[in-house]
C-alpha positions in Angstrom: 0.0 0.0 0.0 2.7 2.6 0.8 4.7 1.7 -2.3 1.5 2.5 -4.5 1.1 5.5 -2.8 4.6 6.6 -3.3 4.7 5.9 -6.7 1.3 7.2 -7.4 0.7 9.6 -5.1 4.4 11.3 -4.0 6.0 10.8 -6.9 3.3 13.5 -9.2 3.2 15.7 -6.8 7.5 15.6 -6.4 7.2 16.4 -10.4 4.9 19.0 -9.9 6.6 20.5 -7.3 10.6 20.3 -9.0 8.7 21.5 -12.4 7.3 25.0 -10.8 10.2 25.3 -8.3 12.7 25.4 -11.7 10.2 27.8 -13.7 9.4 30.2 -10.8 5.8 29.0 -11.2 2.7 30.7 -9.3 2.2 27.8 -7.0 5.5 26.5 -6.1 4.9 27.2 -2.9 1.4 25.6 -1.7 3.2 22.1 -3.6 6.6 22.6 -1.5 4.0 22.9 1.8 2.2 19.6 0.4 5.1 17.8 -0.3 7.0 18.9 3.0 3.7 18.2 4.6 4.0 14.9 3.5 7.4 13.5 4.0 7.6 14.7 7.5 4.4 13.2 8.3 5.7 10.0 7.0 8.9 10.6 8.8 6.8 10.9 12.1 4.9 7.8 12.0 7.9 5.9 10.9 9.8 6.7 13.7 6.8 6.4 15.9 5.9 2.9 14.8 9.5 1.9 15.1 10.2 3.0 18.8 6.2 1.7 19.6 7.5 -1.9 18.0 11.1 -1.8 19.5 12.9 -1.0 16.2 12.4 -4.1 14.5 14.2 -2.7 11.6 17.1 -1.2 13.1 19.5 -3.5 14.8 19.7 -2.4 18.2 18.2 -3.6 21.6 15.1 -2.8 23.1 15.7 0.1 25.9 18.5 0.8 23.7 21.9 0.6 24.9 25.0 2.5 23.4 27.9 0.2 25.2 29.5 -0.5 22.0 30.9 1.8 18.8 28.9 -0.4 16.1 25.4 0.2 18.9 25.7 4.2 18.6 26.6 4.1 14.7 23.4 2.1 13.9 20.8 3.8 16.3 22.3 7.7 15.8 24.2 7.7 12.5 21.4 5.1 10.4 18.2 6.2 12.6 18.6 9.7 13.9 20.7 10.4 11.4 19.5 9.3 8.3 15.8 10.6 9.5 17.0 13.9 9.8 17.3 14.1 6.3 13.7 14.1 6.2 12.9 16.5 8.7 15.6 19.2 8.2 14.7 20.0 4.5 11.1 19.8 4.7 11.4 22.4 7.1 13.5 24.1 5.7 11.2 24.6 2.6 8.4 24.7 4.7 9.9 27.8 6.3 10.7 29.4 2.7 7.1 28.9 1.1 5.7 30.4 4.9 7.9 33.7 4.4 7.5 33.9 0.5 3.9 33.6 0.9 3.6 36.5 3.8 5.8 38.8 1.8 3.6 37.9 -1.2 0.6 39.0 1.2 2.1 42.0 2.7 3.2 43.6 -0.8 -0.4 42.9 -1.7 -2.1 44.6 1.5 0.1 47.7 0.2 -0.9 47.8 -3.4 
């Protein structure tokens, strides 16, 4: 189900998005708030679902213990770090559509 929706779904609106980001297009920014939107919800309940379930798919243990080198890579260099990813640039373009969009509104509450 999530690789339909990713490849159906995520993947248009991506295009979308990259097409009126590279032509300066009218609504680059409502798709860079949908997209963003998306991936760090998708972020969220990964993570969530992983800690709920004991991070089946990371190979640490369950409280996790950072006694060993190869424990701390996996949990904060694959998990944390690698998740970050998905949460740092979303919000970063989150935060550039919210102030391009209230310029956009202030220069029009002038005019």
């Amino acid at each position: 189900m999530v690789c339909r929706l990713e490849l159906f779904v995520y993947t248009p609106i991506a295009v979308v998005w990259y097409h009126a980001e590279n032509n300066n297009l009218w609504y680059r920014d409502f798709m860079a708030i949908l997209l963003s939107t998306i991936h760090m919800t998708g972020n969220a309940f990964y993570c969530f679902v992983e800690a709920f379930e004991g991070f089946p798919n990371v190979p640490v243990d369950w409280p996790p213990k950072f006694d060993t080198r190869d424990k701390i890579l996996k949990f904060w260099g694959i998990f944390v770090g690698a998740n970050l990813v998905w949460v740092v640039i979303p919000m970063w373009l989150l935060w550039r559509s919210w102030t391009n969009q209230r310029r956009m509104l202030k220069q029009n509450k002038r005019d």
